[in-house]
DRENKEKE-506177 format. One line per 3 residues: number of its first residue (from 1); their letters; for each residue x, z negated, y of C-alpha. Coordinates in steps of 0.05 Angstrom, whole numbers, always signed. Last residue first. Example, Ala and Ser with C-alpha at 12.3 -4.5 7.8 and 13.67 -1.06 7.14 Angstrom:
BEGIN
2> sa> +273/-143/-21; +246/-156/-90
//
This chain:
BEGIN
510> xxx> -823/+54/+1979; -878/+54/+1939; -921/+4/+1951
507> xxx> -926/-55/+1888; -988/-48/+1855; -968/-23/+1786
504> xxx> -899/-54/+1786; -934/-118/+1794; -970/-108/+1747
501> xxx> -926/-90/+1697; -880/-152/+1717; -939/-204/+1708
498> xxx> -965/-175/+1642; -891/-173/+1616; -876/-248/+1638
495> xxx> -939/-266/+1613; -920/-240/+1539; -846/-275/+1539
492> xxx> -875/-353/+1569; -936/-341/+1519; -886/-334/+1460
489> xxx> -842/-382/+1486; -898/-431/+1488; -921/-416/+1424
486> xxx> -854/-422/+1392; -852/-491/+1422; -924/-509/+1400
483> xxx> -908/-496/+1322; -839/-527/+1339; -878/-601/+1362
480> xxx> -936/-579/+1299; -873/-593/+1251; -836/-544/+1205
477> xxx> -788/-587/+1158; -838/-561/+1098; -805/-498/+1110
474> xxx> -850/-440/+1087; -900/-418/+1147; -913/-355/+1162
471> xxx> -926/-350/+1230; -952/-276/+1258; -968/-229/+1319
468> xxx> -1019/-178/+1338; -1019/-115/+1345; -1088/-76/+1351
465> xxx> -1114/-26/+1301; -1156/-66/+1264; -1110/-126/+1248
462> xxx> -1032/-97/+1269; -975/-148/+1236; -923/-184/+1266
459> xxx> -869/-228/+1248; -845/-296/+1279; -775/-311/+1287
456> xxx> -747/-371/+1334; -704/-384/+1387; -656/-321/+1363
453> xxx> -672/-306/+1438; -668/-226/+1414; -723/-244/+1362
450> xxx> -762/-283/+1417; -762/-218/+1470; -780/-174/+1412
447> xxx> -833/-206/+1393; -860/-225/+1466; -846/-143/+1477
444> xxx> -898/-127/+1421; -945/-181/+1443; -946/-156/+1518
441> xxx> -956/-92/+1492; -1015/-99/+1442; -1048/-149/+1507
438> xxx> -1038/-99/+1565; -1108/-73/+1563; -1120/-143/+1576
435> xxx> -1096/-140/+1642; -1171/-128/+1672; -1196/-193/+1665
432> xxx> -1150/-248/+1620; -1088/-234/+1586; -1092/-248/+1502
429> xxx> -1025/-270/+1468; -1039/-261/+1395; -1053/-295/+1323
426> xxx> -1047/-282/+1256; -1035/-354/+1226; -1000/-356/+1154
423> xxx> -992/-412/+1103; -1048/-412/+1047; -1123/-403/+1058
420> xxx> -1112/-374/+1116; -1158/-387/+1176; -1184/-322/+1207
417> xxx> -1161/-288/+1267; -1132/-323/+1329; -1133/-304/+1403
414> xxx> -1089/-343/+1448; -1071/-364/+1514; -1141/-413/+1508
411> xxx> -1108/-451/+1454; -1162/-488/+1410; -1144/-424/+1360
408> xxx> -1065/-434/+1365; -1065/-511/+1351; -1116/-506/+1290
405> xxx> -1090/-458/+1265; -1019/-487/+1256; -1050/-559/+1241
402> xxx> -1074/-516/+1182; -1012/-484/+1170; -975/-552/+1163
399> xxx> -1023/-566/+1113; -1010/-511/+1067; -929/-518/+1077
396> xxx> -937/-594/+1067; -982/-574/+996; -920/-528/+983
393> xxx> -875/-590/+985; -925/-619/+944; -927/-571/+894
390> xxx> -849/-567/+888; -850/-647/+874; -906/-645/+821
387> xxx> -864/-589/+785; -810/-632/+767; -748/-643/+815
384> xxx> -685/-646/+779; -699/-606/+706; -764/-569/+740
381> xxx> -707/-535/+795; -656/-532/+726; -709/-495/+701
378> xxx> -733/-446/+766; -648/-428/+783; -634/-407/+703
375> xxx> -688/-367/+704; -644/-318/+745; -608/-306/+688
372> xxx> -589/-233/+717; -609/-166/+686; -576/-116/+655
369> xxx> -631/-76/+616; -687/-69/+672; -757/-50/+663
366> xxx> -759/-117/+611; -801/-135/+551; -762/-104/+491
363> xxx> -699/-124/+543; -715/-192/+526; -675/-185/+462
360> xxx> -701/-241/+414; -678/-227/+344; -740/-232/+298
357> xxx> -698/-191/+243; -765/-150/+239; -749/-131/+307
354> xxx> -674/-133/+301; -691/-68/+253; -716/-22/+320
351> xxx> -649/-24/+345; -633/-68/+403; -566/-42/+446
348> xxx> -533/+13/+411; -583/+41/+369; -620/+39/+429
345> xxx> -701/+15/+413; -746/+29/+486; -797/-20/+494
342> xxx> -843/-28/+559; -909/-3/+533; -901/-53/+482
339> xxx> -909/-104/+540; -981/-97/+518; -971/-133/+457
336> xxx> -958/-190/+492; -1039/-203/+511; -1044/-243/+572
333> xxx> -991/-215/+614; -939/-256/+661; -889/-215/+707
330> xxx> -846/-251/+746; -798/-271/+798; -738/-302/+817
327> xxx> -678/-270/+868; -682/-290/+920; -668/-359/+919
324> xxx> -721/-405/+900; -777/-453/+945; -833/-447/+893
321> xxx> -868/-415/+938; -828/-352/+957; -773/-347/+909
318> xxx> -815/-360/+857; -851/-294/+865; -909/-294/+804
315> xxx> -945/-232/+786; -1005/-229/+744; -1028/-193/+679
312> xxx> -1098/-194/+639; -1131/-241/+684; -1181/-294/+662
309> xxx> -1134/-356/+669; -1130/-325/+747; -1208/-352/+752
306> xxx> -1200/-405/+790; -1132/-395/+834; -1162/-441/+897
303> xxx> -1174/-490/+849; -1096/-506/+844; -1107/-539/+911
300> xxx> -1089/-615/+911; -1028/-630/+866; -1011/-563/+879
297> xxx> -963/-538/+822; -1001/-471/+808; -1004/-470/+880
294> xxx> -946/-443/+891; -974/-377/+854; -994/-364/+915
291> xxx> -951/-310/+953; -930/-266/+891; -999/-282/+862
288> xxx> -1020/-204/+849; -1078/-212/+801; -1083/-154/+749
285> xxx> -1148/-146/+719; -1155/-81/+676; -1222/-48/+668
282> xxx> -1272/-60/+608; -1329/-57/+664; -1361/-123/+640
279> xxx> -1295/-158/+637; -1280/-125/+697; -1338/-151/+741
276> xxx> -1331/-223/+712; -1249/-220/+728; -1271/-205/+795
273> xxx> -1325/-259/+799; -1273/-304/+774; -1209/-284/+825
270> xxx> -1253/-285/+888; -1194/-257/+929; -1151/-311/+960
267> xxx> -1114/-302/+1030; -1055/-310/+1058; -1072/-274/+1118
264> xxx> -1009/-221/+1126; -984/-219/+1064; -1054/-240/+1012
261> xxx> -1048/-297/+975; -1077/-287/+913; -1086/-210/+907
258> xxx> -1133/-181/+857; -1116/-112/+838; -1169/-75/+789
255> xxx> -1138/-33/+737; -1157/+41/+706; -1213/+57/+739
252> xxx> -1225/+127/+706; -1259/+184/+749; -1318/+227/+725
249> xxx> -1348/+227/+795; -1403/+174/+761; -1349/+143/+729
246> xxx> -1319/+124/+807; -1392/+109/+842; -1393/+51/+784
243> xxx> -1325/+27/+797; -1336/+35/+871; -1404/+0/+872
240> xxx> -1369/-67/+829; -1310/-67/+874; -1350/-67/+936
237> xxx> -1408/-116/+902; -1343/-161/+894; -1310/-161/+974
234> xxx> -1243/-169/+979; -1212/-228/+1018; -1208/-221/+1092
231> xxx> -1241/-282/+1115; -1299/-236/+1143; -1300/-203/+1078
228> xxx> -1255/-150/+1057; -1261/-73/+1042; -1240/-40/+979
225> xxx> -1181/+10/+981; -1177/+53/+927; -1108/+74/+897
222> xxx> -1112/+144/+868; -1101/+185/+921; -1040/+219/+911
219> xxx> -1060/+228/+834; -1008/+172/+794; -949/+193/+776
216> xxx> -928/+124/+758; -871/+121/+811; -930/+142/+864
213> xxx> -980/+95/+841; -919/+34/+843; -915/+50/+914
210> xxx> -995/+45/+924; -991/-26/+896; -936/-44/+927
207> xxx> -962/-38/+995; -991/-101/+981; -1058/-122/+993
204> xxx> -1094/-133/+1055; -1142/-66/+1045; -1172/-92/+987
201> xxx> -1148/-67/+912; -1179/-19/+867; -1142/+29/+823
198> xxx> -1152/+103/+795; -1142/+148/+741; -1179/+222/+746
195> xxx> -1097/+248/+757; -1072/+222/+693; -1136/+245/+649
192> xxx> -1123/+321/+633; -1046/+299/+620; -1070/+254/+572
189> xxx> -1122/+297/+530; -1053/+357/+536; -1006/+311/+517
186> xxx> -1032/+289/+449; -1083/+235/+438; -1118/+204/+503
183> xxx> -1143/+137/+468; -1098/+97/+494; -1083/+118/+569
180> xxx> -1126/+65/+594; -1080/+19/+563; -1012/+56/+589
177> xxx> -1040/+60/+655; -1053/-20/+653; -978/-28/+630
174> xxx> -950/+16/+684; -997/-24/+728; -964/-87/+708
171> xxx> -898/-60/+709; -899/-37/+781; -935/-107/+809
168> xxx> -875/-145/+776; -819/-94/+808; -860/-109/+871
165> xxx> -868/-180/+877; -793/-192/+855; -725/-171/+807
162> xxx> -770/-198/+742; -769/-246/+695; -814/-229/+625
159> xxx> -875/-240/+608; -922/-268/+540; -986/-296/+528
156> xxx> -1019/-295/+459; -1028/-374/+468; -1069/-371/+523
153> xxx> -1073/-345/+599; -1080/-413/+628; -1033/-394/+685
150> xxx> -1001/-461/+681; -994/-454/+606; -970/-374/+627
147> xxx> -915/-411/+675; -896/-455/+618; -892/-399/+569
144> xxx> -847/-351/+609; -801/-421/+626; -795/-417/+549
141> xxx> -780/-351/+541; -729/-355/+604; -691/-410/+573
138> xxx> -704/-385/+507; -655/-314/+524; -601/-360/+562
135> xxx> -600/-406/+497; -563/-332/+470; -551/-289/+529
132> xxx> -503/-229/+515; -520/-227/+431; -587/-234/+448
129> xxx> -598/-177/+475; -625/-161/+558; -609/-219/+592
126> xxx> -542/-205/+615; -498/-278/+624; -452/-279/+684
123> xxx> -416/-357/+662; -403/-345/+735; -461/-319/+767
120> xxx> -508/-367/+726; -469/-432/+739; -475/-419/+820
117> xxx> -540/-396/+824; -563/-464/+779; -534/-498/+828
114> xxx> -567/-468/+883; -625/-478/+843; -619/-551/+838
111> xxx> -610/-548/+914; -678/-521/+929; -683/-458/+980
108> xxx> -717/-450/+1048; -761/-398/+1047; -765/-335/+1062
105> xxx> -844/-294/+1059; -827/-269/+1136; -830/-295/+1207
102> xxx> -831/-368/+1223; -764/-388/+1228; -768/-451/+1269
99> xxx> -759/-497/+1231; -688/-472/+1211; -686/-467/+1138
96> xxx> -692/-386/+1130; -631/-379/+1166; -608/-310/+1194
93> xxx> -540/-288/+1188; -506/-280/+1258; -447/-326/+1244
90> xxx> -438/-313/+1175; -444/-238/+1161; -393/-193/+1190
87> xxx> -354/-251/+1241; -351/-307/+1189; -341/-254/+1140
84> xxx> -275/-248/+1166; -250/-315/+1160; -282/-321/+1086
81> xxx> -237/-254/+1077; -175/-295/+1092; -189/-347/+1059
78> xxx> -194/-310/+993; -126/-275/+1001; -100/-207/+992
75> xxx> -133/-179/+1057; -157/-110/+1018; -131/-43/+1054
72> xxx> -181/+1/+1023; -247/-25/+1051; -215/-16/+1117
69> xxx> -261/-58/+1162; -279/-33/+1226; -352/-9/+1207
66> xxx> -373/-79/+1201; -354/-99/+1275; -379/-41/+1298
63> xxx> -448/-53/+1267; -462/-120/+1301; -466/-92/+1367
60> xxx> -516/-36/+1352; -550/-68/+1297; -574/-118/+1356
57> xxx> -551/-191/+1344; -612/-240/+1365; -572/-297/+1343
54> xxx> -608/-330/+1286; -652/-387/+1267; -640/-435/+1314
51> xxx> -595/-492/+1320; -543/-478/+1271; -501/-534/+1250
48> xxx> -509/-563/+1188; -524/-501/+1156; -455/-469/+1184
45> xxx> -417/-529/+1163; -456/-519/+1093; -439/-447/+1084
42> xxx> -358/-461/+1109; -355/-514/+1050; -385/-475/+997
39> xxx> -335/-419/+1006; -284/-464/+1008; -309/-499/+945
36> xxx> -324/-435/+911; -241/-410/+924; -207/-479/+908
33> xxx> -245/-477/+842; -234/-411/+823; -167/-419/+834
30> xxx> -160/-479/+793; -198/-442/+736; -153/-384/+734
27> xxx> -111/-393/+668; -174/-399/+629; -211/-343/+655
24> xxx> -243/-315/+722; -218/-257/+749; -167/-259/+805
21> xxx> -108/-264/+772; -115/-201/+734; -104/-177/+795
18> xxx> -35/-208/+809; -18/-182/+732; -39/-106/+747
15> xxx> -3/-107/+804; +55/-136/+778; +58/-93/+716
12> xxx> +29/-117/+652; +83/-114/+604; +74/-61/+543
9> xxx> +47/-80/+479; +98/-59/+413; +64/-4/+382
6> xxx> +22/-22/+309; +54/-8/+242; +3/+0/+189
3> xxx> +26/-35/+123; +27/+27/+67; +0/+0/+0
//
């Protein structure tokens, strides 16, 4: 028997060795020590120091300094580029746990799942196969059943972690398509019924919904839009006349989109009578609680969500009320067979045989294959705090909101629109007599004014054609005293305008 003979192994050279230095392994553990802690460190100075949310930076000032660096000429030390990004990124980032941010779905983020952000980027597990995830792959399972107990979808539930709101919404629908699609045999029958499929959801929900249409190849027109109620949530006899009007025109509904917690009103659609009116119409129900599914944990308002336990799929964003980093979501589905419409077998990856091997590779589930353990951040979250503490930092949010309302709407500066059921106010600056006509203006430049401030953030929105502004309220930390402040610079911004345009308007020319 001939031994093989193997060639001697060449030296690293010193470039190779110097970067080889800079992955993490057993030889680099000190470094990688010193390098997080810095990093740590100049995050929490900044943290404990900002006093308002952001700068105001214009892309036009800030993108100079970006466009400088030479990518290719790397600063050879880790210090060194934490000093730089102090000037790229750092100190004009905006922070989502100022009390006075007040714009967007951010929120400010639990500690636990910091940690748990740390851990996971560096142990850098892939949860798509087992064999790159192991107790990774039953973390996520079993936080999967815990949210579907909390659901109340039943024991045949099953889901999978998600990138956010909208990858969830896209995989629900692709799973409702593939339902309705069932019975169209060959690819003539289902290209024949592709373009007569359609979906319902209000006019406040999420632009996702028609996205995911699009990606689906869906007819251009295939999402309906119902029309809301007074309080902006959709309206039932709608839904049930358009699914009727819709077979009459030989058209297939093929899902129904309920939204809990609607973007720009927070609102709650009447989850049981629409999960009444589908289970009659044999349509799919797919609730979109990106926004509310903190209330899953509300000590006080989880009856706001009666009727989700009837849904066939729904979306939870944990990195909006569960107070997560970005990124944490998921898709939850009554009936796990239906994420068969979601499994591809690679010989290479998760052949068909690990199946009846009962090997659990989460890509069967997944859009994605690589994927992060973002799960990681929502267990150790429940590990430290326990779901009754989340809940009632989201109850604070809730409440704050009202006071929120309540403030703005007893205002006479003001006009308000309906009272959210969860943690937004849609309000706007309203000039008396004739200056009115300057009110979608005045509120456009009283945005703009406050973002360039970097005083606060609010967001804005338009509510029947007109703009009008926005608080969304996230940060428990948010009291009525910064409620009033933003309102005052807000007014302060908006009069200014009214005043100056009129008295450009009547002031003599020359």
């Amino acid at each position: 028997m001939t031994v093989p003979t193997y060639p001697v192994e060449s030296a690293p050279s010193p470039a190779s060795s110097a970067a080889r230095a800079q992955l993490l392994h057993g030889g680099s553990v000190e470094q990688y020590r010193r390098t997080i802690a810095d990093g740590v460190e100049r995050v929490a100075r900044r943290v404990a120091t900002v006093d308002r949310p952001g700068t105001g930076v214009t892309p036009a000032e800030l993108a100079p300094l970006v466009d400088r660096v030479d990518l290719d000429r790397p600063l050879g030390d880790a210090g060194a580029a934490l000093d730089e990004l102090e000037n790229v990124y750092l100190r004009d980032a905006v922070w989502f746990h100022h009390p006075r941010y007040l714009a967007h779905l951010n929120c400010p983020v639990a500690i636990p799942a910091l940690l748990g952000e740390a851990v996971l980027t560096a142990v850098n597990s892939s949860l798509d196969t087992w064999d790159q995830s192991a107790g990774a792959t039953l973390i996520e399972r079993r936080l999967i059943d815990w949210t579907a107990e909390r659901i109340g979808l039943g024991p045949s539930a099953d889901g999978v972690f998600t990138s956010g709101g909208s990858q969830s919404n896209l995989q629900a629908l692709l799973l409702a398509r593939e339902e309705a699609c069932a019975d169209a045999v060959g690819p003539a029958a289902r290209a024949e019924l592709l373009p007569r499929l359609r979906v319902l959801t209000s006019t406040a929900g999420h632009f996702s919904v028609q996205k995911s249409a699009k990606l689906l190849g869906l007819a251009p027109d295939a999402v309906l839009a119902v029309p809301t109620d007074a309080r902006r949530r959709i309206d039932p006899d709608a839904v049930r006349a358009e699914i009727v009007r819709c077979r009459q025109a030989g058209l297939v509904v093929m899902a129904v989109v309920g939204t809990a917690g609607t973007t720009d009103f927070g609102s709650i659609d009447p989850l049981a009578d629409l999960a009444g009116i589908c289970a009659a119409a044999g349509v799919w129900l797919h609730v979109d609680a990106a926004y509310g599914c903190g209330l899953l944990v509300s000590p006080t308002r989880r009856h706001l969500l009666d009727g989700i336990e009837r849904a066939d799929s729904v979306t939870v964003d944990f990195h909006k009320s569960f107070f997560q980093p970005v990124s944490s979501s998921a898709l939850v589905v009554r009936d796990r067979r239906a994420l068969r419409h979601a499994t591809y077998h690679a010989d290479y990856l998760n052949p068909a045989r690990m199946v009846e091997q009962r090997i659990p590779n989460q890509v069967d589930k997944s859009l994605q294959t690589t994927r992060r353990f973002d799960a990681l951040k929502l267990w150790l979250t429940l590990r430290v705090m326990g779901p009754d503490a989340l809940g009632t930092l989201f109850d604070d949010v809730v409440d704050r909101a009202a006071d929120a309302w309540r403030a703005v709407s007893q205002d006479p500066r003001f006009e308000v629109v309906t009272r959210s059921e969860l943690s937004t106010v849609v309000f706007r600056y309203l000039p008396t007599g004739p200056d009115r006509e300057l009110a979608d203006a005045a509120n456009l430049h009283a945005r703009e004014a406050l973002a360039a401030s970097g005083l606060a953030a609010v967001a804005g929105t338009r509510v029947d054609g007109r703009h009008f502004l926005k608080f969304t309220l996230l940060n428990p930390a948010t009291t009525v005293d910064d409620v009033g402040f933003v309102l005052d610079l807000v007014a302060t911004h908006a009069g200014r305008y009214v005043h100056d345009h009129t008295a450009a308007l009547t002031c003599p020319v020359g």
